[in-house]
Legacy VTK file of the C-alpha trace (Angstrom):
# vtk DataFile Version 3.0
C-alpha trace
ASCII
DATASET POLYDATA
POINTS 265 float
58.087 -19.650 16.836
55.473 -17.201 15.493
56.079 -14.548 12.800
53.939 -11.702 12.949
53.282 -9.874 9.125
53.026 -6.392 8.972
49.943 -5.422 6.877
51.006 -2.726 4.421
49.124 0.514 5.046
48.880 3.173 2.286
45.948 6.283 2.454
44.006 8.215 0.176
43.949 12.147 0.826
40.874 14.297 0.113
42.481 17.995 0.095
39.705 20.801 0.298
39.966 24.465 -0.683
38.029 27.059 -0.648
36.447 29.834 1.625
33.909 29.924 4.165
32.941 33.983 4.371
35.928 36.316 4.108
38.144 33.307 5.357
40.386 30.548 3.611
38.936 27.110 4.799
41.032 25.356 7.519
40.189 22.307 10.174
39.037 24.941 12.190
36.139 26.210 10.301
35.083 23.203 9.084
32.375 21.846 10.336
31.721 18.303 11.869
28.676 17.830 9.203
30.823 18.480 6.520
33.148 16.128 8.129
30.444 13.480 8.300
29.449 13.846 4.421
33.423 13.386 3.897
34.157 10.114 5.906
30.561 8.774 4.192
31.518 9.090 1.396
34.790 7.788 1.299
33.876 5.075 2.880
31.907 4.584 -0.589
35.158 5.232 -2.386
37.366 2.424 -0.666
34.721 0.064 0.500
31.528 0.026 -1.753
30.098 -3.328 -1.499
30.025 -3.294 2.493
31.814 -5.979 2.826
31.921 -6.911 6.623
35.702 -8.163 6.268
36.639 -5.048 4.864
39.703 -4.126 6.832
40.096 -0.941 9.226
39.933 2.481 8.133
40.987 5.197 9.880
40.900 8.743 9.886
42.727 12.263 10.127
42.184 15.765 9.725
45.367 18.147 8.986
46.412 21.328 7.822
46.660 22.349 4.336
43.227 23.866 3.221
41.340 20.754 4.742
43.292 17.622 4.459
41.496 14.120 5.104
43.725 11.484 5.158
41.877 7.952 5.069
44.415 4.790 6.182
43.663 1.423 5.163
44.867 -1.764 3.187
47.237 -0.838 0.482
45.511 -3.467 -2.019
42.325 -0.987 -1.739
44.580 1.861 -2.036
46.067 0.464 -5.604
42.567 -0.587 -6.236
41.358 2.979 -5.747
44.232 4.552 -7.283
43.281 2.831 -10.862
39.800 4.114 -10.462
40.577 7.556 -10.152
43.040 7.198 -13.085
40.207 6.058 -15.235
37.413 8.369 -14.150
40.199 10.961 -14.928
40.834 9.672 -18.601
37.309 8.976 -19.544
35.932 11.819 -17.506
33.162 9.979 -16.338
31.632 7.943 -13.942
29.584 5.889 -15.603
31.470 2.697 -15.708
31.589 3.049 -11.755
29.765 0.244 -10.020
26.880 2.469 -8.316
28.395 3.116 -4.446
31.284 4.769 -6.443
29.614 6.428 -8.807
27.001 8.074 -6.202
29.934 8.644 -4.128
31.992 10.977 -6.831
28.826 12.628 -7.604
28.038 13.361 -3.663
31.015 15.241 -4.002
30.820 17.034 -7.058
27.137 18.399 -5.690
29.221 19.740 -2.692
31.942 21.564 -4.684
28.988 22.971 -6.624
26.787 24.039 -3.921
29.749 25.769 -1.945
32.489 26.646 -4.480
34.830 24.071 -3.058
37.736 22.153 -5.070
38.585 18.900 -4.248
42.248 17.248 -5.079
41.716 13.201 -4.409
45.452 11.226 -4.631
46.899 8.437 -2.923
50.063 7.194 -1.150
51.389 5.450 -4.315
54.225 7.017 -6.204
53.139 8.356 -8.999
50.125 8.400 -8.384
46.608 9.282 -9.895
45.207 12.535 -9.064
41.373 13.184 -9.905
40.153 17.423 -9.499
36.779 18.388 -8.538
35.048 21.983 -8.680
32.398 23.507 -10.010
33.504 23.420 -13.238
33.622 19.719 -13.295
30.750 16.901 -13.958
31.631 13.936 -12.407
27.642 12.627 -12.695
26.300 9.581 -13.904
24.726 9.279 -17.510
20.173 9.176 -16.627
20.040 7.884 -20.040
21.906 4.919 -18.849
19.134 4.074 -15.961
15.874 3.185 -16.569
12.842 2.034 -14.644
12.363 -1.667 -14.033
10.204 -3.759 -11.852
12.129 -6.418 -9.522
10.819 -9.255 -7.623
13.249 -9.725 -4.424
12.446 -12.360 -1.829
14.030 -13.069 1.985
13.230 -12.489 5.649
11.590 -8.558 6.733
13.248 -7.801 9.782
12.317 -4.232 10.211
9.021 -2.542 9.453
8.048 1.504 9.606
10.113 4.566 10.582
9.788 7.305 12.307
9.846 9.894 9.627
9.703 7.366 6.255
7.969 4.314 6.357
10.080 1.309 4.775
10.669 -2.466 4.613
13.885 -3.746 5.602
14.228 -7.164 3.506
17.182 -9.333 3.787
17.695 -11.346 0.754
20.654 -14.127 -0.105
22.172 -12.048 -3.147
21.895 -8.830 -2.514
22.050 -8.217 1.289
19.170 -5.978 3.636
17.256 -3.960 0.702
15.459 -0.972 2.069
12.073 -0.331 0.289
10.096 2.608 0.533
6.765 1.975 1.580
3.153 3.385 1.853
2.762 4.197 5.645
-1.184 3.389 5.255
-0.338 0.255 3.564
1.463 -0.843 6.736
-0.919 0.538 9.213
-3.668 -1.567 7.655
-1.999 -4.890 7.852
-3.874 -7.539 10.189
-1.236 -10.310 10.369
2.636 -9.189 11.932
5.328 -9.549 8.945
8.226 -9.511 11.057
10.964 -12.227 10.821
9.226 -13.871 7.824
9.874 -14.863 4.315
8.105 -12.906 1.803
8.268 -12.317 -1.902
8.279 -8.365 -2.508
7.373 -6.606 -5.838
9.215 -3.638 -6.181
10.131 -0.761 -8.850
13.464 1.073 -9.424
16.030 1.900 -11.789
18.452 -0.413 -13.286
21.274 0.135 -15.601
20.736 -0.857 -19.080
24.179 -2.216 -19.894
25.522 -3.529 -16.910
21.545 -4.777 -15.244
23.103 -2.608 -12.255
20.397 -2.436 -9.741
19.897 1.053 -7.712
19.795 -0.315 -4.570
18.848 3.190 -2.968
15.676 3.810 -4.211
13.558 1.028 -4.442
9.755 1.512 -4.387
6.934 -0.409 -2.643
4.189 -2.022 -5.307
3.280 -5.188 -3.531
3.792 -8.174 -1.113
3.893 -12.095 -2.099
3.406 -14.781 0.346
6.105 -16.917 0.226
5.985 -20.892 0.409
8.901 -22.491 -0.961
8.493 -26.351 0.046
8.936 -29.444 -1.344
5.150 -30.643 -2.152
5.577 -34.337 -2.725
1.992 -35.035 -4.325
2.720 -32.209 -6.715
5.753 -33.575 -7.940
4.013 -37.340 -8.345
1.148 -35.678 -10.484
4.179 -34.443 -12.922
5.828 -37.790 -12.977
2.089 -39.280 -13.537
1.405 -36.925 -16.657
5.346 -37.595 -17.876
5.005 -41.315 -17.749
1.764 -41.508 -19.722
3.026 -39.049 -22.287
6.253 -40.975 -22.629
3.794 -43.848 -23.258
2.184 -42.398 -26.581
5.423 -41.577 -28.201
6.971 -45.254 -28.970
10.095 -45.299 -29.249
12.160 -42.424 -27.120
15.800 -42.630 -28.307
13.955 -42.547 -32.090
11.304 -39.536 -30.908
14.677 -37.577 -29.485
16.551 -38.421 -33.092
13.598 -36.551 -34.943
13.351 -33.801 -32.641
17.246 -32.983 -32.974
17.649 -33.786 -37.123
20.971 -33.981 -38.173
22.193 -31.216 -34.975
24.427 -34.142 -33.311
25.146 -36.199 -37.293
LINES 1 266
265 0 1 2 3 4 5 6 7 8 9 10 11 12 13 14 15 16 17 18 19 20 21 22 23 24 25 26 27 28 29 30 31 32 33 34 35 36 37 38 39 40 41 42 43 44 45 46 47 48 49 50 51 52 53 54 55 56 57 58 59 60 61 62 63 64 65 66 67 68 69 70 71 72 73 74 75 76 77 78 79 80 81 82 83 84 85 86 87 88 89 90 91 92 93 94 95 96 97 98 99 100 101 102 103 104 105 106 107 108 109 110 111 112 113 114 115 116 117 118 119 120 121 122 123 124 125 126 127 128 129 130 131 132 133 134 135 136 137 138 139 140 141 142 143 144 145 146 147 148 149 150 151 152 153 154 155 156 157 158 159 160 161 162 163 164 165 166 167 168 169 170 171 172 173 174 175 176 177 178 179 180 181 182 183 184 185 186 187 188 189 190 191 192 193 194 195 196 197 198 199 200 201 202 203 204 205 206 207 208 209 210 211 212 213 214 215 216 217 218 219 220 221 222 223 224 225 226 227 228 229 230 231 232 233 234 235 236 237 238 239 240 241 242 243 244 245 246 247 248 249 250 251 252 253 254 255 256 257 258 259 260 261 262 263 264
């Protein structure tokens, strides 16, 4: 006998009011680019690691100004629900690991470019409620970020682009990095990069407190060739120089004793 479990599904609701012209704004008048921005970015809000487990979202438009009601998991709902409660208290975003806080600041540009107020809330009882308008400034802190110069290394598996150049690099830690790149610099490369391991030196911003990186705006500065491998004649010249220095000290377990004074007495 099998048991099937029920996952518990809760939803987050983006409400949206405002006017487009003369008229209130409905589903009707809304337009599918605007509807695009809105699933991207709460995406961001429930899922901002992109995590390929994450589990099924889905999606509805309804009535009431312009209602977007996003279904999933009701552990990311709770999770989501104590975020909004905190960005409300603290009124600001700058605790937010960076997906989140770029998403709440996608949205606060839109309510200021077109006068729109946004009500976010979610299934829970009780729940936390978070406003957004043009009087609002859900942004992150600059004075927080600061420019830093990163050395990532992993396979390139993409290369170019049709209107900005870039490197797509794949690394173990932090996932496919995409690094804005001089299209010359690319166009005068001799030997294909594709599908191999190189060392890139980059420069972005990265948050002083937290060492945060912006993933989203990384910078091109240069290219490392890449060898890790076990070099067996290097590691006997080490042992060689070791051995011959251990040789001129006398005594080891003494030599260690008056290196370390009284620390372990």
């Amino acid at each position: 006998m099998y048991l099937h479990t029920v996952e518990k599904i809760g939803y987050i609701e983006i409400r949206i009011s405002g006017r487009k012209g003369n008229n209130p704004l409905v589903p009707e008048n809304f337009d599918i680019r605007e509807i695009r921005d809105i699933l991207e970015q709460a995406e961001k809000l429930l899922s901002p690691n992109e995590k390929k487990d994450r589990p099924i979202i889905s999606y509805q438009l309804e009535e009431g100004s312009v209602r977007h009601i996003f279904k999933t998991s009701i552990q990311y709902i709770i999770g989501f629900n104590a975020i909004i409660g905190q960005v409300t208290k603290n009124n600001s975003v700058d605790f937010l690991d960076l997906p989140t806080a770029k998403a709440f600041e996608a949205i606060q540009e839109i309510a200021m470019k077109k006068d729109y107020t946004f009500q976010i809330n979610t299934s829970l009882t009780d729940s936390n409620t978070i406003k957004i308008d043009k009087g609002t400034h859900f942004t992150r802190n600059e004075s927080f970020w600061s420019d830093a110069e990163f050395y990532f290394y992993g396979r390139i598996t993409s290369l170019g682009g049709k209107e900005k150049a870039n490197i797509h690099l794949v690394t173990e830690d932090l996932g496919t990095l995409v690094i804005q790149t001089n299209r010359e610099y690319l166009e005068q490369l001799e030997s294909n990069l594709l599908y191999k391991t190189y060392g890139i030196r980059v420069i972005g911003k990265q948050h002083a407190q937290t060492g945060e990186i912006d993933k989203s705006d990384l910078k091109f500065l240069g290219l490392i060739d890449y060898h890790p491998k076990y070099d067996e004649d290097y590691l006997k010249t080490l042992r060689k120089k070791a051995q011959n220095w251990l040789a001129n000290i006398g005594d080891p377990d003494q030599w260690l004793r008056d290196t370390r004074g009284g620390y372990d007495a």
